[in-house]
Backbone bond lengths (Angstrom), bond angles and torsions (degrees), N, CA, C in turn:
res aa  C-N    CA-C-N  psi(-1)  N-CA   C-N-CA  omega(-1)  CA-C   N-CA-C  phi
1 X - - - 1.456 - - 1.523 109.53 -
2 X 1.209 115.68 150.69 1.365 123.45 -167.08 1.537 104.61 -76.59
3 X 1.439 132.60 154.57 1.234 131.11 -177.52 1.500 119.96 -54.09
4 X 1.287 120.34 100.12 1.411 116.77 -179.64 2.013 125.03 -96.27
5 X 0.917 164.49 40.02 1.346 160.11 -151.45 1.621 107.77 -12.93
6 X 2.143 75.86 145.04 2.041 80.65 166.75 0.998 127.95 -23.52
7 X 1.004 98.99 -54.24 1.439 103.91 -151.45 1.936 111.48 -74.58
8 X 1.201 103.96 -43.38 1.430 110.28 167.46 1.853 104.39 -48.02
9 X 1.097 102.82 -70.17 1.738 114.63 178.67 1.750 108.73 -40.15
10 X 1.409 110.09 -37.73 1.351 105.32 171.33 1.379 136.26 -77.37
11 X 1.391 110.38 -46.50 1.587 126.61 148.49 1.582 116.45 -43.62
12 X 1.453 127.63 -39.01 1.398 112.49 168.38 1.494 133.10 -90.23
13 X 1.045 97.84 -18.90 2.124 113.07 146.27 1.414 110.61 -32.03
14 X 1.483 95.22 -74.20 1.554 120.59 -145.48 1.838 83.77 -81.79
15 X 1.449 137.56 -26.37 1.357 127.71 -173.03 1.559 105.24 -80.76
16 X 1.573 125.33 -34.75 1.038 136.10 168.34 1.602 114.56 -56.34
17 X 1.431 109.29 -54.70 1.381 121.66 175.87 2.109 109.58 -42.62
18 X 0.935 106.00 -47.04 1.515 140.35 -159.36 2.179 89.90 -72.85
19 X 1.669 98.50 -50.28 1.096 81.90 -172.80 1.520 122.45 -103.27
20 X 1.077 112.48 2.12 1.740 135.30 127.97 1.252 111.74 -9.29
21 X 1.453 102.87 -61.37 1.656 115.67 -138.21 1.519 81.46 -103.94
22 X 1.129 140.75 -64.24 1.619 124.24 148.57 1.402 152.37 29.72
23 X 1.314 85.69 -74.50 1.660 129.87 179.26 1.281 103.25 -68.82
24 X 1.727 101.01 -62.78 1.647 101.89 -179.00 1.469 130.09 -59.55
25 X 1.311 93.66 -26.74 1.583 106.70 175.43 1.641 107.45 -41.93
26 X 1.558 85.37 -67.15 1.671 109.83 -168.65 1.657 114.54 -53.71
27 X 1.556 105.45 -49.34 1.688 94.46 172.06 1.259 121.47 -80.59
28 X 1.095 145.73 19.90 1.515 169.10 147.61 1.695 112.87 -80.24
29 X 0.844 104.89 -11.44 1.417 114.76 -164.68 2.035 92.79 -116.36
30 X 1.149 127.79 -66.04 1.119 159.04 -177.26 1.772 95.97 -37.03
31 X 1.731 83.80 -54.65 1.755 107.48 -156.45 1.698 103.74 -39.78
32 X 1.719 76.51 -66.41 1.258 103.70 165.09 1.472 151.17 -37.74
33 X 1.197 122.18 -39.63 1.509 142.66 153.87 1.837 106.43 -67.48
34 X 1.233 114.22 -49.33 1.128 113.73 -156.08 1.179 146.97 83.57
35 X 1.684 93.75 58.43 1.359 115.61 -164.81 1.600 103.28 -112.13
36 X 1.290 128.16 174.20 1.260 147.85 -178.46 1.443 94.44 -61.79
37 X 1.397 131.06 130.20 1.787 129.96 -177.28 1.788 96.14 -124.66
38 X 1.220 125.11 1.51 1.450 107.11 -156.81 1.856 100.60 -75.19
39 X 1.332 127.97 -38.98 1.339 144.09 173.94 1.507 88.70 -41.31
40 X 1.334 88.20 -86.99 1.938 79.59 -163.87 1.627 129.44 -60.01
41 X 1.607 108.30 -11.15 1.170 105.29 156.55 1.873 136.36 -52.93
42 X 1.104 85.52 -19.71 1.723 117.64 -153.75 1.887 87.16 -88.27
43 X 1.343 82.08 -75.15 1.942 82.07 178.86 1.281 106.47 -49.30
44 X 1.125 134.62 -30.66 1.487 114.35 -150.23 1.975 95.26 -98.02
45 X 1.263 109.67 -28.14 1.613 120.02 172.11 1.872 87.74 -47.82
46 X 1.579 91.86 -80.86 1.876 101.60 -179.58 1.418 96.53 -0.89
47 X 1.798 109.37 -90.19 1.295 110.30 -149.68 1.393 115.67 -82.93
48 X 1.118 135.03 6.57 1.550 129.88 154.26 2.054 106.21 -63.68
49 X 1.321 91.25 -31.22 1.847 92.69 -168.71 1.818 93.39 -81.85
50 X 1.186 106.28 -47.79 2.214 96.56 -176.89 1.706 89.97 -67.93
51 X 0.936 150.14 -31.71 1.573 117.62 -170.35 1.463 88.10 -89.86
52 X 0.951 149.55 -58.75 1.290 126.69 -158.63 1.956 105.38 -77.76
53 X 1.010 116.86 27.90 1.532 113.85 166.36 1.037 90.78 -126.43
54 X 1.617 152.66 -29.20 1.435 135.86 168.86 1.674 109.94 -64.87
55 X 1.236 118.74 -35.86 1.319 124.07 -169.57 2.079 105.25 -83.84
56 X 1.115 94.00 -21.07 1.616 104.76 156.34 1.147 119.64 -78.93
57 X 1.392 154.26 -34.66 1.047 166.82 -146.58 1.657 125.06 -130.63
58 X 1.586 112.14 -21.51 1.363 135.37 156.87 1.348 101.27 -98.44
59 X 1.199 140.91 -23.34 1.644 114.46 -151.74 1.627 87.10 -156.01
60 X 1.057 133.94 10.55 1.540 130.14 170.22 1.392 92.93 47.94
61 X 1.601 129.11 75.59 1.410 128.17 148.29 1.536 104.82 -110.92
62 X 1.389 107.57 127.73 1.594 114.34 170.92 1.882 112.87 -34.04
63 X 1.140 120.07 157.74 1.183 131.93 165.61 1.365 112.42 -134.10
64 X 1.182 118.81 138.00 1.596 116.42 170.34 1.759 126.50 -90.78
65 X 1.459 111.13 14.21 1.721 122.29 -148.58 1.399 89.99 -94.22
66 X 1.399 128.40 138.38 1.117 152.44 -156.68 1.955 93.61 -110.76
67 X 1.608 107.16 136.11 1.530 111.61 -159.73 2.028 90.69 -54.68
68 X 1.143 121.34 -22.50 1.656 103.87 177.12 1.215 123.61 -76.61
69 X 1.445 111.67 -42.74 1.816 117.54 157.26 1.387 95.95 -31.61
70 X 1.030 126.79 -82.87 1.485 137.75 -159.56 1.752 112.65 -26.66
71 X 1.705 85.46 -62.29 1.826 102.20 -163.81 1.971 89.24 -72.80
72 X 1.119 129.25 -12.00 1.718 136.80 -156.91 1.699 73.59 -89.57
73 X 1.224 126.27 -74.39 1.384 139.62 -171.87 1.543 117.78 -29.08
74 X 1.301 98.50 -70.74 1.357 131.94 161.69 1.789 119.04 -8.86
75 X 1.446 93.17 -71.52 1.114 130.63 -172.05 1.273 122.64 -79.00
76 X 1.757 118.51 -19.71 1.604 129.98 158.33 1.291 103.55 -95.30
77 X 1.373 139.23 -1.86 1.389 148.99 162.76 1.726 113.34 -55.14
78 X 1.596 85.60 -63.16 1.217 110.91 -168.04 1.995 116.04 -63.58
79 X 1.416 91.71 -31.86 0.930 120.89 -175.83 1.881 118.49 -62.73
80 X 1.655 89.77 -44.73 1.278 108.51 168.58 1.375 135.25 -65.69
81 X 1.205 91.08 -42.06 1.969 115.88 -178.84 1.877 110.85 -36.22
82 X 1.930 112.18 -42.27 1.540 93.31 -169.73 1.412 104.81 -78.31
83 X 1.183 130.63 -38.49 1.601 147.69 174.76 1.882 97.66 -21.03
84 X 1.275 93.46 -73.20 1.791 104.02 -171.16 1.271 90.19 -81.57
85 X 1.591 161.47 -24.96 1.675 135.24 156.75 1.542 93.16 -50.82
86 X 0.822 151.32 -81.97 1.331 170.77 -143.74 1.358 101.09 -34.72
87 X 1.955 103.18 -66.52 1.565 119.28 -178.88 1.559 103.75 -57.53
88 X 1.162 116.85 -48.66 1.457 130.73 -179.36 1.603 120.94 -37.20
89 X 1.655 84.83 -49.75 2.002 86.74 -177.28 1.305 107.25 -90.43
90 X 1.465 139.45 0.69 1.039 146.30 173.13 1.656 109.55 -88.72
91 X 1.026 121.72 -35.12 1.748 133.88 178.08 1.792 100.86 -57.23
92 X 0.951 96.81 148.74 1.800 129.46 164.77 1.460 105.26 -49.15
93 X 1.500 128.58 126.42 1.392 128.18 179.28 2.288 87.15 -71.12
94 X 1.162 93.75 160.88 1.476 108.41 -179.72 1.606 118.42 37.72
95 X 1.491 93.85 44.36 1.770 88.66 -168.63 1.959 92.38 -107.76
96 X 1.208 129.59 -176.57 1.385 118.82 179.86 1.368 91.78 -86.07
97 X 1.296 132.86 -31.78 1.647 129.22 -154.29 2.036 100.89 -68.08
98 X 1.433 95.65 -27.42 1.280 105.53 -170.67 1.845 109.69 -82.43
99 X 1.308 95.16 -23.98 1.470 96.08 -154.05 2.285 84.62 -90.99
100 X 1.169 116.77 -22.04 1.057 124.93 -167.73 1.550 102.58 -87.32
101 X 1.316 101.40 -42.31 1.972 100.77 155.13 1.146 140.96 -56.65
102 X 1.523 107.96 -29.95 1.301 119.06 -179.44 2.082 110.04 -70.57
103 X 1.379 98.06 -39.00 1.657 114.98 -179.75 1.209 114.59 -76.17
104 X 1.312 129.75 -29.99 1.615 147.51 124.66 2.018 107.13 -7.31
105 X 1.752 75.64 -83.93 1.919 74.78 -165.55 1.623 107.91 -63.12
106 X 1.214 124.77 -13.81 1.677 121.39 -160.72 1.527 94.34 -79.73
107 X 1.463 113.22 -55.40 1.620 128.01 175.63 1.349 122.81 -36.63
108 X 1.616 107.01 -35.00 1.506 116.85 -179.61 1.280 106.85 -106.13
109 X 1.126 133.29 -7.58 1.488 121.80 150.70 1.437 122.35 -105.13
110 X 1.266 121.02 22.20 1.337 126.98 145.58 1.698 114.20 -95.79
111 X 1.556 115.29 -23.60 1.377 103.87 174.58 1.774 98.10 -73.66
112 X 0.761 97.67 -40.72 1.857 92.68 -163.37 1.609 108.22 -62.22
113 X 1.289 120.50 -29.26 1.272 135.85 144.25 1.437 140.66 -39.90
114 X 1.533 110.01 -37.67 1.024 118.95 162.65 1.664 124.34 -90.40
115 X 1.563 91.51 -26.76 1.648 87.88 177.90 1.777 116.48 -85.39
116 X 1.724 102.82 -3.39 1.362 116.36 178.60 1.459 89.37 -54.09
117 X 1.555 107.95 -60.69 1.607 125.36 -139.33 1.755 112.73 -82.64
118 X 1.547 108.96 3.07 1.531 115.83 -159.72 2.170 79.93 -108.21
């Protein structure tokens, strides 16, 4: 991967972390009502597999994801990316929603990046 800074590497942890915590909200929420969960199951698999391949790949932590997890990952990543451009160009210049989108899209095209490159 091309030279990225702390600070970038930290912000997409902690944006991944964030949308982790997200996800769970939502299928907990979903569970509950009794709504269709397989979508957000899917994303939320996704982003357990890109933080733990950035945190493999920044920080040498083992991963257990099998090269199809990966390309499975990959591919609901990818999948995700216009949704949040979308939210992104619609958001407030200097608003947090925007600035929290922007660390969003960087995070998911550094996982897809990294799992290109593994």
């Amino acid at each position: 991967m091309e030279n990225i800074s702390e600070a970038d590497k930290f912000e997409s942890l902690k944006s991944l972390q964030s949308t982790i915590n997200k996800l769970e909200n939502a299928l907990s929420q979903m569970t509950q009502s009794g709504a269709n969960t397989t979508l957000v199951k899917k994303r939320l698999n996704a982003v357990y597999i890109g933080l733990a391949i950035l945190e493999n790949v920044w920080n040498q932590k083992p991963h257990l994801y099998t090269q199809k997890d990966l390309v499975e990952a990959r591919d609901v990543l990818l999948g995700l990316t216009p949704s949040v451009e979308n939210s992104y160009m619609k958001s407030k210049p200097g608003s947090p929603q925007k600035t929290l989108l922007e660390r969003r899209l960087k995070a998911l095209r550094l996982v897809v990046q990294a799992i290109d490159e593994l």
